[in-house]
C-alpha positions as CSV (number, residue, x, y, z in Angstrom):
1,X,0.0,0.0,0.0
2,X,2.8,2.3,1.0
3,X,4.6,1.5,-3.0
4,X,1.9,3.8,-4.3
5,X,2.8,6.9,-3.0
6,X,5.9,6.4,-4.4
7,X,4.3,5.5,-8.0
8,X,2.4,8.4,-8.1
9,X,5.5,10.4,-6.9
10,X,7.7,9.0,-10.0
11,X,4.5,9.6,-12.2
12,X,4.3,13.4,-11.2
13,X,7.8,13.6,-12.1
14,X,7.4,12.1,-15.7
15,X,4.4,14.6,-16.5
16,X,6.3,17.1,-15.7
17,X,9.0,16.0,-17.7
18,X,7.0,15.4,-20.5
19,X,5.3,18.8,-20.4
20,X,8.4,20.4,-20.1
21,X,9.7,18.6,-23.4
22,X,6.6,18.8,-25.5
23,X,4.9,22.0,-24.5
24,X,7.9,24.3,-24.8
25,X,10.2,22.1,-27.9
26,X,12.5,25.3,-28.4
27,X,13.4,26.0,-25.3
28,X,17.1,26.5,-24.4
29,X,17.0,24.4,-21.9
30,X,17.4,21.6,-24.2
31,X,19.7,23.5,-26.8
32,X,16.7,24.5,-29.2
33,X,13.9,22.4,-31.0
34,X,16.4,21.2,-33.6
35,X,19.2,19.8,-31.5
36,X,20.2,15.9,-31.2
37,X,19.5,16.7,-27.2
38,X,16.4,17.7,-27.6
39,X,15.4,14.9,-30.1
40,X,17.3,12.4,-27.5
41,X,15.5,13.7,-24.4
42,X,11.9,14.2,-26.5
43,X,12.6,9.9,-27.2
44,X,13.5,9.2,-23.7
45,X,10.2,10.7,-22.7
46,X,7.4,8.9,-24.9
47,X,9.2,5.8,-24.5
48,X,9.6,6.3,-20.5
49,X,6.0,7.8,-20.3
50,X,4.4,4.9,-22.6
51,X,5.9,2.3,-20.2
52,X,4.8,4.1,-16.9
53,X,1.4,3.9,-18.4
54,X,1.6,0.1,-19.3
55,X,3.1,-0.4,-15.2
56,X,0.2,1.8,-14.3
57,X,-2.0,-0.4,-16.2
58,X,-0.6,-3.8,-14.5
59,X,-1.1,-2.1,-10.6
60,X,-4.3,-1.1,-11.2
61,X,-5.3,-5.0,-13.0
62,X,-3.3,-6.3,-10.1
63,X,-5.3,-4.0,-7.1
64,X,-8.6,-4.9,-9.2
65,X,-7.5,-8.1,-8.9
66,X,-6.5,-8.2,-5.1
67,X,-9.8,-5.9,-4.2
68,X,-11.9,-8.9,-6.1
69,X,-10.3,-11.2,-3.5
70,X,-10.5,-9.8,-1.0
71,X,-14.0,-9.3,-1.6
72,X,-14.8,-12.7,-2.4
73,X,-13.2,-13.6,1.1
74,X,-15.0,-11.1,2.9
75,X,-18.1,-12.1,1.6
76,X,-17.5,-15.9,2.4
77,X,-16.5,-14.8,6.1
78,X,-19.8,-12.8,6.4
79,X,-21.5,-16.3,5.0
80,X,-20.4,-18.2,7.8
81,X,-20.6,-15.8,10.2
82,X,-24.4,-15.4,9.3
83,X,-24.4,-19.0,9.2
84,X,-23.2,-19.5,12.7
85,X,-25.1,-16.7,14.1
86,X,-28.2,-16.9,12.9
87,X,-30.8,-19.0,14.2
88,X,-32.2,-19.5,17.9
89,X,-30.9,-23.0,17.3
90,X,-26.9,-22.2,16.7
91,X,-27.9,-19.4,19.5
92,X,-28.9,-21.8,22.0
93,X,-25.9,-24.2,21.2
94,X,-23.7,-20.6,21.3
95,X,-25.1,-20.6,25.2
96,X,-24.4,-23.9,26.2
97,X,-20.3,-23.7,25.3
98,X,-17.9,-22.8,27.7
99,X,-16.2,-19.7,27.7
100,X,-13.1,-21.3,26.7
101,X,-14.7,-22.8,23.3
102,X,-16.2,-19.1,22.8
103,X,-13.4,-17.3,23.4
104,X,-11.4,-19.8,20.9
105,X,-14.2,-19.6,18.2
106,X,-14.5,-16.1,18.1
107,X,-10.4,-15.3,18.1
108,X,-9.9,-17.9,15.4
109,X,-12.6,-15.8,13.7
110,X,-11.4,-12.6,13.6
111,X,-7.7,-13.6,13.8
112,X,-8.9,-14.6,9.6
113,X,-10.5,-11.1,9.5
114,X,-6.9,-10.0,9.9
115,X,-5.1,-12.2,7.6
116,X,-7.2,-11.2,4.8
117,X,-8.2,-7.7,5.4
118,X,-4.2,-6.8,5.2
119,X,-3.4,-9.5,2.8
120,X,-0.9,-11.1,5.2
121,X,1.0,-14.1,4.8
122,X,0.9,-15.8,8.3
123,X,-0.9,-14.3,11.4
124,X,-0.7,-14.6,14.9
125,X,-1.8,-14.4,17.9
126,X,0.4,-14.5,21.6
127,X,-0.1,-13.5,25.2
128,X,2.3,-11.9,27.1
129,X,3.9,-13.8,30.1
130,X,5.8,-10.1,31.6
131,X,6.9,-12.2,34.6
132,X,8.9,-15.0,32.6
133,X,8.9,-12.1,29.9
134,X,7.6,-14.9,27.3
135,X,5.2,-14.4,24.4
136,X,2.8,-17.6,24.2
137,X,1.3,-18.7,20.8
138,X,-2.6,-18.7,21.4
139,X,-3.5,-19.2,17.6
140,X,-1.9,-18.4,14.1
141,X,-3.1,-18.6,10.6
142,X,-0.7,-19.6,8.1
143,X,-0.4,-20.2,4.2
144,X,2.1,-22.6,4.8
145,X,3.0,-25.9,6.7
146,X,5.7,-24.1,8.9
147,X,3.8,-23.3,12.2
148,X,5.1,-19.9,14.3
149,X,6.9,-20.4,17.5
150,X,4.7,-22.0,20.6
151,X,7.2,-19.8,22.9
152,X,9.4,-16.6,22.0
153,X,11.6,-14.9,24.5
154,X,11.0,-11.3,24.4
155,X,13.7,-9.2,26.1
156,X,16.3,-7.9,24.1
157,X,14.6,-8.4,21.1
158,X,12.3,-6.4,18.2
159,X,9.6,-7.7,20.4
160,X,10.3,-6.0,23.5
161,X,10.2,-2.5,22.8
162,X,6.3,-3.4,21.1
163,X,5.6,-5.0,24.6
164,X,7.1,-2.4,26.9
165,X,6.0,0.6,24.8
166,X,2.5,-0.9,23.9
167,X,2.6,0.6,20.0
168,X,2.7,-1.0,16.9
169,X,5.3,-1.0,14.7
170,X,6.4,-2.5,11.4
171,X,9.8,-4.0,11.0
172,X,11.6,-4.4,7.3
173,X,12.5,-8.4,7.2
174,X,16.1,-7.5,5.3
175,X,16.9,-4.9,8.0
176,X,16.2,-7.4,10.4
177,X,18.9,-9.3,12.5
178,X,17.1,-13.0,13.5
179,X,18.2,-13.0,16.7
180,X,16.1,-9.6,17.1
181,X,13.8,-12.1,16.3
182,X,14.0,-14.5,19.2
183,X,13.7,-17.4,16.6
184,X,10.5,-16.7,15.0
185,X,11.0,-18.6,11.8
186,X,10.9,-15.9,8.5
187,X,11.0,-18.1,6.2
188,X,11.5,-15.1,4.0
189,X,14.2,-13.2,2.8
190,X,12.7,-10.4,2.0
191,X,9.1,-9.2,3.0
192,X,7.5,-7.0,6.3
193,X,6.5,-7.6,9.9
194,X,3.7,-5.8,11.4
195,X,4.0,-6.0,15.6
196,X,0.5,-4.9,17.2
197,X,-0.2,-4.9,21.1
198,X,-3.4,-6.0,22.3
199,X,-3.8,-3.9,25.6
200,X,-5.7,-4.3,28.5
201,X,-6.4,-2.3,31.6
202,X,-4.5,0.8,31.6
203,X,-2.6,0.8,28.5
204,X,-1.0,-2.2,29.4
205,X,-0.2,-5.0,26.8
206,X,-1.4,-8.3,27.8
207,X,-1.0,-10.0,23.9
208,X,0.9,-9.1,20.3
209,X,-0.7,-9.3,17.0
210,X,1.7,-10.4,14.7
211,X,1.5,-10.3,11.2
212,X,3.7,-11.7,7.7
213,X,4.0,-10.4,4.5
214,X,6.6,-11.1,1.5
215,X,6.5,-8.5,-0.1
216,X,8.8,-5.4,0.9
217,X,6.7,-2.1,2.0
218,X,3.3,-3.9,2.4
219,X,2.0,-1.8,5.4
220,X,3.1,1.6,6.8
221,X,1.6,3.7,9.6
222,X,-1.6,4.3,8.5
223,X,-2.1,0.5,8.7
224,X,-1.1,0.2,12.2
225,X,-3.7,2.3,13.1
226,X,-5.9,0.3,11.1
227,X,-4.2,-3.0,12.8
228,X,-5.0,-1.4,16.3
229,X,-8.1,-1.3,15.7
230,X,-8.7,-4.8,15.4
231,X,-6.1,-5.0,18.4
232,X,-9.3,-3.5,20.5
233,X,-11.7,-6.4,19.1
234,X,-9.1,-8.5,20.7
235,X,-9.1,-6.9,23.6
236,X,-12.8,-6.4,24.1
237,X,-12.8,-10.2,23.7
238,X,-10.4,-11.2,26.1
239,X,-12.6,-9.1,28.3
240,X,-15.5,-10.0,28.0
241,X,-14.1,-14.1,28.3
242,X,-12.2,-13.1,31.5
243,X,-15.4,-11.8,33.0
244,X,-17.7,-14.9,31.7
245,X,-14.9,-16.9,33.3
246,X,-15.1,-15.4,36.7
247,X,-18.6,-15.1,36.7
248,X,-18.6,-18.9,36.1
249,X,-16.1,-19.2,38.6
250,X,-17.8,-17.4,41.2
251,X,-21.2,-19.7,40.7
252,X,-19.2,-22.9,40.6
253,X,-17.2,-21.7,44.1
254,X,-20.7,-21.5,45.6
255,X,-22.2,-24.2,43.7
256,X,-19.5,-26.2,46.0
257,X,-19.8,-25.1,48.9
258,X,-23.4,-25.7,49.0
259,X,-22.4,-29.4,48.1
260,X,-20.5,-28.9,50.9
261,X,-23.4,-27.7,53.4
262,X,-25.9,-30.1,51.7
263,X,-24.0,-33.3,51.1
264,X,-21.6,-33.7,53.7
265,X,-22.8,-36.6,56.1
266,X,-23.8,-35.8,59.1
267,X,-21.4,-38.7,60.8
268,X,-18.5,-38.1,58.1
269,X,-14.9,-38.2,59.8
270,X,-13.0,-35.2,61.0
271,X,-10.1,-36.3,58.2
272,X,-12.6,-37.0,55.4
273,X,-14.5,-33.7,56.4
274,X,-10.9,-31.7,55.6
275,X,-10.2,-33.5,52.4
276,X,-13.4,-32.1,51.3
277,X,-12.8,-28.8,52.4
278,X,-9.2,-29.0,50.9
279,X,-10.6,-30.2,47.3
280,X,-12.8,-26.8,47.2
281,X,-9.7,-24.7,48.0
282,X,-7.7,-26.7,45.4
283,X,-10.0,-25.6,43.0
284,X,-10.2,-22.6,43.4
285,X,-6.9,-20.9,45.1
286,X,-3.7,-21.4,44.4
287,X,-1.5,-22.8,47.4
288,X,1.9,-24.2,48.1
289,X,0.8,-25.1,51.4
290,X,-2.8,-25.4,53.2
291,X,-2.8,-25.6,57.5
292,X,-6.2,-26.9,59.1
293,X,-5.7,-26.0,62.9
294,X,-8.1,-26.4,65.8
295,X,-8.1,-24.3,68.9
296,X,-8.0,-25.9,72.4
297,X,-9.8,-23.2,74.8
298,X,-8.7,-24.8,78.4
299,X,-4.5,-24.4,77.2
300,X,-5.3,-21.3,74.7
301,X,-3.2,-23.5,71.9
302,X,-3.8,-24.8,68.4
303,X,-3.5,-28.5,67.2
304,X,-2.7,-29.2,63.3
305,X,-5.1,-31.3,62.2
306,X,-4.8,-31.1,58.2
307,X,-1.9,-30.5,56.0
308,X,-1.7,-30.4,52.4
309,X,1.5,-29.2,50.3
310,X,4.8,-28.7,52.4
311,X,5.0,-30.4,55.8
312,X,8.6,-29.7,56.6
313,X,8.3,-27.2,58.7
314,X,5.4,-28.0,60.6
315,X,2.6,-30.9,60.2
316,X,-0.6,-33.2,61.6
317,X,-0.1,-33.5,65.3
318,X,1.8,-30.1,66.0
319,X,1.0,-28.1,69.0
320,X,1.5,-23.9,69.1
321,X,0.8,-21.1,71.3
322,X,-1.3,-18.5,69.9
323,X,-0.2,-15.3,71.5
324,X,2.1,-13.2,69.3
325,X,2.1,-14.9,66.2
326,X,0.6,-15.3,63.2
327,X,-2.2,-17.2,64.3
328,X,-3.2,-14.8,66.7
329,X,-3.8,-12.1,64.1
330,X,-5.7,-14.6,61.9
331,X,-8.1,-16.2,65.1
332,X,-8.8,-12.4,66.6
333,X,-10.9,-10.8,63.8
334,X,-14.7,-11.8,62.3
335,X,-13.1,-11.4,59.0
336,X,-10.1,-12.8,57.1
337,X,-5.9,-12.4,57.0
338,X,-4.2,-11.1,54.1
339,X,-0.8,-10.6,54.1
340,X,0.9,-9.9,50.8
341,X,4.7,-9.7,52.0
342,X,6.0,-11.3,55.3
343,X,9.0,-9.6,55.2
344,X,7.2,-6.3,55.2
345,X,5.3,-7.5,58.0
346,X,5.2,-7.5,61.6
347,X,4.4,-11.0,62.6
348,X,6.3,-13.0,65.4
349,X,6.2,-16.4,64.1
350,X,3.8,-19.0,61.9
351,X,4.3,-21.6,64.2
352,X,7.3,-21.7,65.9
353,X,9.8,-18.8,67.4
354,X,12.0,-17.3,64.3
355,X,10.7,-19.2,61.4
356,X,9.3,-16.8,59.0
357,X,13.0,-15.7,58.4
358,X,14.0,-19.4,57.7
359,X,10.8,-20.8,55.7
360,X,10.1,-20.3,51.8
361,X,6.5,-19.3,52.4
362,X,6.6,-15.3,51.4
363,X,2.7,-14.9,51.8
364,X,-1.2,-16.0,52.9
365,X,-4.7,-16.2,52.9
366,X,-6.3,-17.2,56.5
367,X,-9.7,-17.6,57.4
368,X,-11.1,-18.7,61.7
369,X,-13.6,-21.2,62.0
370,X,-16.2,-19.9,64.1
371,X,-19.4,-21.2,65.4
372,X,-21.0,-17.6,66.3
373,X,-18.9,-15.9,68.3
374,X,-16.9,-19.3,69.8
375,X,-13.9,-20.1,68.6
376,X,-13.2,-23.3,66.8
377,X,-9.5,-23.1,65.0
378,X,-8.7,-21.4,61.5
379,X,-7.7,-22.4,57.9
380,X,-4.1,-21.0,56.8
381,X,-2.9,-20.6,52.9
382,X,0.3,-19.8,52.2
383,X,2.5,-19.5,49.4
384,X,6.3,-18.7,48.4
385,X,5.3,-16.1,46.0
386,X,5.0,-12.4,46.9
387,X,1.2,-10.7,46.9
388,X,-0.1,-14.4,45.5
389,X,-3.5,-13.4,46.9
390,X,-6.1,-10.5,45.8
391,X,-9.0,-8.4,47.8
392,X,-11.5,-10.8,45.8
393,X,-9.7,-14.2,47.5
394,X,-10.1,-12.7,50.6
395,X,-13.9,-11.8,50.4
396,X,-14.3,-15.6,48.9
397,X,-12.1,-17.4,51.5
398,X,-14.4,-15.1,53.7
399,X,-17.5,-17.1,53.0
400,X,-15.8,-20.2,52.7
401,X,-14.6,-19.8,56.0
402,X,-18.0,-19.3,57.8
403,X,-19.3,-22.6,55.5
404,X,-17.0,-24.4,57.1
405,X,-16.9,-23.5,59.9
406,X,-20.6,-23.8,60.4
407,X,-20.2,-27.4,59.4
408,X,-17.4,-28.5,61.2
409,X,-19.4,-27.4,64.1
410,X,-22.4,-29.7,63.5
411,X,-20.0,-32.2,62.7
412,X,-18.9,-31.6,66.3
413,X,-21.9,-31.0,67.7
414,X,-23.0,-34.9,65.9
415,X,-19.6,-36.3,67.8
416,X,-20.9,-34.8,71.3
417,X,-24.3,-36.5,70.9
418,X,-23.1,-39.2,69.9
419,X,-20.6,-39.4,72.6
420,X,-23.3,-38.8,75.1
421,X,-25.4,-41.9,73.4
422,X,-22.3,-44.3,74.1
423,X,-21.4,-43.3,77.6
424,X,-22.9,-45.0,80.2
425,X,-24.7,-42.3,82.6
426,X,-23.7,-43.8,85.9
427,X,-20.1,-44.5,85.1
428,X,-18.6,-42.5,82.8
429,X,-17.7,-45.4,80.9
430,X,-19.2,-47.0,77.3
431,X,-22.4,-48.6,77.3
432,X,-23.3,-51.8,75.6
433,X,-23.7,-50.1,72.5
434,X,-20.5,-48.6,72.4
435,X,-19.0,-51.5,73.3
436,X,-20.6,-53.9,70.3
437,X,-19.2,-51.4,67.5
438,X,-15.9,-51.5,69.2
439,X,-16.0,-54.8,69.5
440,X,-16.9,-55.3,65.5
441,X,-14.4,-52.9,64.7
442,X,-11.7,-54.6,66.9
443,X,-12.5,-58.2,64.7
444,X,-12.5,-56.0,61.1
445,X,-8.9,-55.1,62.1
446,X,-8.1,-58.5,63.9
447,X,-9.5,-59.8,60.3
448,X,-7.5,-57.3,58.1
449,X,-4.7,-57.4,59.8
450,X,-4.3,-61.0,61.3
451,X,-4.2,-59.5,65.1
452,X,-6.0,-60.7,67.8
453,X,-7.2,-59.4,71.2
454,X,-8.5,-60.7,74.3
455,X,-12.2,-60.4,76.1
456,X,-12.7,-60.6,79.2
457,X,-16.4,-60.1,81.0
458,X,-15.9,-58.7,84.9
459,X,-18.8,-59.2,86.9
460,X,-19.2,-58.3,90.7
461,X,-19.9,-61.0,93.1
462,X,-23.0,-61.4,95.4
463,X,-24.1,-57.8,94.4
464,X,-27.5,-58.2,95.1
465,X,-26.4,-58.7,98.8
466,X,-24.9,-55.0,98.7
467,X,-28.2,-53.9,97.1
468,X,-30.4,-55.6,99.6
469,X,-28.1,-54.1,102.5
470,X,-26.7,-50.7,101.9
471,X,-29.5,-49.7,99.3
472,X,-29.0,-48.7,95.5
473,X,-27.2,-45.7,96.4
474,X,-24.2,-47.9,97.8
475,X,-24.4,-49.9,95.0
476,X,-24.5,-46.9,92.3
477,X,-21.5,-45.8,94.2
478,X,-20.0,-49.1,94.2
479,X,-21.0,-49.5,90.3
480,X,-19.1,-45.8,89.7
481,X,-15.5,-47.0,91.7
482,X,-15.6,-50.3,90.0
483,X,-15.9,-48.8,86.6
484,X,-12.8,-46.2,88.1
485,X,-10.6,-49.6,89.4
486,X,-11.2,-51.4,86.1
487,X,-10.1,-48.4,83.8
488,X,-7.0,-47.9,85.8
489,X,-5.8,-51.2,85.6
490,X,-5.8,-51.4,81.5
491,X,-3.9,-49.4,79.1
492,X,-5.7,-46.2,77.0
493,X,-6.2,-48.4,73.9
494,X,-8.2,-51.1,76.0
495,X,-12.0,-50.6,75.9
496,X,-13.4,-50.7,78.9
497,X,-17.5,-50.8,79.3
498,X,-21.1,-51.5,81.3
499,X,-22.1,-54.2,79.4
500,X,-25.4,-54.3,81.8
501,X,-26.1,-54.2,85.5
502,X,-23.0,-55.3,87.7
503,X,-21.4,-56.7,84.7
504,X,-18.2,-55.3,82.8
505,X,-16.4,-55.8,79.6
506,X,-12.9,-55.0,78.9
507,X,-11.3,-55.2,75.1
508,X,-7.6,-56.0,75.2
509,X,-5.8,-55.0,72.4
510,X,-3.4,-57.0,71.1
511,X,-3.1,-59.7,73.6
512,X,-3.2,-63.5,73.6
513,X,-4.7,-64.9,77.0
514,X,-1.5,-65.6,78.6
515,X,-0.9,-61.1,78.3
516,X,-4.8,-61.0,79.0
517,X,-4.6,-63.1,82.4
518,X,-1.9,-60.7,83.6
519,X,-4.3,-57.7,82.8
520,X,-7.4,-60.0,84.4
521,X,-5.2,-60.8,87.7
522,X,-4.5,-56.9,88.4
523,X,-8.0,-55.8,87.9
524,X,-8.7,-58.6,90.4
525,X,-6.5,-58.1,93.2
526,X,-6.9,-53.8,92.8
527,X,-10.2,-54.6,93.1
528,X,-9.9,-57.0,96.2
529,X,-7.8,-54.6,98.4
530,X,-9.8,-51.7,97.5
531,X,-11.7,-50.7,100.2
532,X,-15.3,-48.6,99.0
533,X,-16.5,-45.8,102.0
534,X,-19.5,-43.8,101.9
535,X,-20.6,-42.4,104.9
536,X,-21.1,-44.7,107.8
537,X,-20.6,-47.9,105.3
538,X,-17.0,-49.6,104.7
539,X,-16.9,-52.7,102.2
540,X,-15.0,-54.7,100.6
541,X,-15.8,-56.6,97.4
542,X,-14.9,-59.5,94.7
543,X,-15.2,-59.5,91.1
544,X,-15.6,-63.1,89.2
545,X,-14.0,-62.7,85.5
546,X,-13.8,-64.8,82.5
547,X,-11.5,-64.4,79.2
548,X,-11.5,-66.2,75.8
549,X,-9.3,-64.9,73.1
550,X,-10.2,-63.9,69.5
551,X,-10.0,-65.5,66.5
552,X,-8.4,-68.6,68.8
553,X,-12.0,-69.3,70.9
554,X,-14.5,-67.7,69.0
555,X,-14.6,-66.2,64.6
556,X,-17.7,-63.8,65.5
557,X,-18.6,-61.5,68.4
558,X,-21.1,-63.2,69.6
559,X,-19.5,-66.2,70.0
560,X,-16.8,-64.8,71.4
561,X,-18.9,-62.5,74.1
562,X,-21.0,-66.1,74.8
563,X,-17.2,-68.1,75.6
564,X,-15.9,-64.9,78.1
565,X,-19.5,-65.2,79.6
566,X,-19.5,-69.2,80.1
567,X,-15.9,-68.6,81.3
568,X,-17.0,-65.8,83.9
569,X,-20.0,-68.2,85.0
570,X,-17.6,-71.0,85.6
571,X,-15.5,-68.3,88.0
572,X,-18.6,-68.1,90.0
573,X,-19.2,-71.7,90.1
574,X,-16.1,-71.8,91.7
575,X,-16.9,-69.1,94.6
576,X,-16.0,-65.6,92.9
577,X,-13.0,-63.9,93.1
578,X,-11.6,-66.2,90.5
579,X,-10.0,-65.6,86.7
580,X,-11.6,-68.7,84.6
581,X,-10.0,-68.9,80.7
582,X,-12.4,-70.0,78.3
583,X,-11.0,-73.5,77.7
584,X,-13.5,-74.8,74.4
585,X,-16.4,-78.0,74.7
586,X,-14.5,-79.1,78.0
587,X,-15.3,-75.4,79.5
């Protein structure tokens, strides 16, 4: 486009050459009408004016030519784009892609537009990585088989002053060095590069427009402005997807945490409960390490709970004081902590005296758990880059923050009641209930695992006497130290329960019935010299127990519950205060 100018520039030149030489023939100029000069220079003209006219003649066949193209093209672009607009049908279809598919459909789209209103040889499209200061190929259209670079380094190269300054330029291919070029493939020798900036908010460029041409001179400044233009569709587009995108974001984020309300079982596990939780905030934040902590009000301390990411520095099972660190900031408000640069900020520790210095984590994103006002721990996001989170993560970590937390605390709530359903109200112990799921859990494990345990079934001898004597008051009280006695004479992981009236059962884990009769004879004896005092009443009583070991006596519960039993009852047979194993058919 920018050649003609300079035809018509050589053209005005010849006309006036020819005027000169035609209109005045005797001027002295040229030596008079009748010199050889003259008659040389009257030659040169015609002969140079006859063949601009045939060149002009060419150009303007070849522009008609070019125009009918272009024409043609634009007309079969308008086609489809009728054809893929038009109709409630395609409309409806239109609606139901994702933004990524419409964002991809409409760029290919006008990335053609391009191509063919400038008669370009390849086109492309890349967005700007500034951090990693890369240019990455979204789409191209090319006449040939040789695809443009996926990747193209942009500092110290043509490029950069296009991406820095944010204005087009064009770029001659022969005055071009190719490593200005960062090793986008010419292909050409000679020819023209057209560099466009797409720009985004503020002037800033967030993509390049880059367009091909063989021929030397194709586009000057007046098409960068043109090309600028369709820069803006661009921009408008990416725009216009970005918002679609977070507006679908935003409605899948609480699309999930109503799953999370709604779905979550009302018995699910603490652990399972986080991994939930977690899977939302994978989703949608970006982490290189997430901290679930709960709060313990009686030692004013938190408990890690749930880790995912890094654990080196602290993990499930930690213990930390709140006061003066990081935690205490993120537990005192209603709302949420954002902290964009720890350096810059004046916290005393994450978890531990002296270790924001000494950790890779550079910023975070915390939320408390609160049921009301009541404390119930917090959820910590933190990640080695600098300012990694935004005013818009905060308000949404916000709300996720009070979803969880009102959850966790009905999962809490469930864990009281159900507690309180499997502790036996006089002694403080498990009930019968309790002790049956324990029991079936205990055999799952013995099953999984080939371990065993050991049962034994405690029950207190001539207890109806103490009853009959003393009055149910003694023998509650009696009832509450037994259950005391028994647990103290077991380890933690034993089970120890009422299994109904004066009787007891006891789980030992792990434990074949010679570690079990060991266990049996200390509960015995404790039991024995223990002397019970209320009031005026003093008393000393026996317990009668009986053991049979699993999977060696019994392969189900029952059975096994039926053998300790028969066992027990053979202790009484024998006068109480005895420890009977199970022994099989010659029990």
């Amino acid at each position: 486009m920018s050649n003609l100018r300079v035809y018509w520039m050589l053209g005005i030149v010849m006309i006036i050459l020819v005027l000169v030489t035609f209109l005045y023939p005797g001027s002295a100029i040229f030596g008079g009408a009748s010199s050889s000069f003259y008659l040389f220079m009257k030659l040169f003209a015609a002969l140079g004016s006859g063949a601009f006219i045939v060149f002009l003649v060419i150009e303007l066949a070849n522009l008609t030519k070019r125009g009918r193209e272009l024409e043609l093209k634009n007309k079969e672009l308008l086609k489809r784009l009728k054809e893929e607009t038009v109709g409630a049908k395609h409309i409806s279809l239109m609606v139901k892609r994702s933004p990524d598919e419409v964002y991809s459909h409409t760029s290919r789209t006008l990335l053609r537009l391009v191509k063919n209103f400038f008669f370009a040889r390849d086109v492309a499209f890349y967005l700007i990585d500034s951090e990693r200061k890369l240019l990455l190929l979204e789409f191209f259209e090319v006449d040939t088989n040789v695809n443009p670079p996926e990747k193209i380094k942009y500092e110290g190269t043509l490029f950069n002053s296009v991406v820095t300054e944010a204005s087009g330029k064009v770029f001659p291919i022969n005055d071009t060095d190719e490593e200005e070029l960062s090793g986008f493939n010419l292909r050409y020798k000679s020819g023209c590069l057209m560099f466009v900036p797409v720009k985004f908010d503020e002037g800033q460029a967030v993509g390049l427009l880059v367009l091909l041409s063989p021929e030397e001179g194709a586009w000057g400044d007046s098409d960068v402005q043109i090309a600028e233009k369709f820069s803006e569709l661009f921009s408008t587009i990416i725009w216009q997807i970005d918002a679609i995108d977070k507006l679908s974001s935003v409605i899948n984020f609480y699309q999930e945490l109503n799953k999370l309300q709604a779905d979550t079982p009302i018995g699910i596990e603490e652990l399972e409960f986080f991994k939930k939780a977690s899977g939302i905030i994978s989703r949608f934040f970006d982490f290189d390490k997430m901290t679930v902590a709960i709060y313990n009000d009686e030692k004013n301390e938190m408990q890690i709970r749930f880790v995912e990411g890094i654990e080196s520095d602290a993990t499930v099972g930690d213990r930390f004081e709140l006061e003066g660190g990081l935690w205490e900031k993120l537990t005192a408000g209603e709302g949420t902590l954002l902290i964009e640069d720890y350096d810059s900020s004046d916290i005393g520790y994450r978890f531990q005296p002296d270790d924001v210095g000494i950790s890779p984590f550079r910023s975070c994103l915390g939320v408390a758990l609160r049921a009301g006002k009541k404390l119930l721990g917090g959820i910590l996001l933190e990640s080695t880059r600098k300012g990694q989170y935004s005013e818009s993560d905060r308000f949404a970590f916000e709300i996720f923050g009070r979803c969880v937390g009102s959850a966790y605390n009905r999962l809490l709530a469930y864990n009281d009641l159900k507690s309180l359903s499997m502790i036996d109200g006089l002694t403080s112990i498990y009930n019968r209930r309790a002790f049956e799921e324990r029991l079936s859990e205990e055999i799952n494990r013995a099953k999984r695992y080939g371990s065993i345990f050991t049962l034994l079934i405690i029950d207190i001898d001539k207890f109806k006497r103490i009853n009959d004597t003393y009055g149910h008051l003694m023998g509650d009280f009696v009832l509450k130290k037994l259950a005391m006695i028994i647990k103290g004479s077991v380890r933690n992981i034993d089970t120890v329960a009422r299994y109904g009236g004066e009787e007891f059962a006891v789980v030992l884990v792990n434990a074949n019935k010679e570690n079990a009769l060991i266990s049996a004879e200390r509960i015995r004896s404790n039991v024995e010299e223990f002397l019970f005092e209320k009031g005026n009443v003093r008393l000393h009583i026996t317990v009668s127990i009986g053991l049979s070991e699993f999977p060696a006596d019994a392969e189900s519960g029952r059975a096994l519950i039926q053998n300790a039993d028969m066992a027990m009852y053979e202790s009484k047979r024998r006068g109480g205060n005895v420890i009977t194993v199970f022994q099989g058919n010659n029990q």
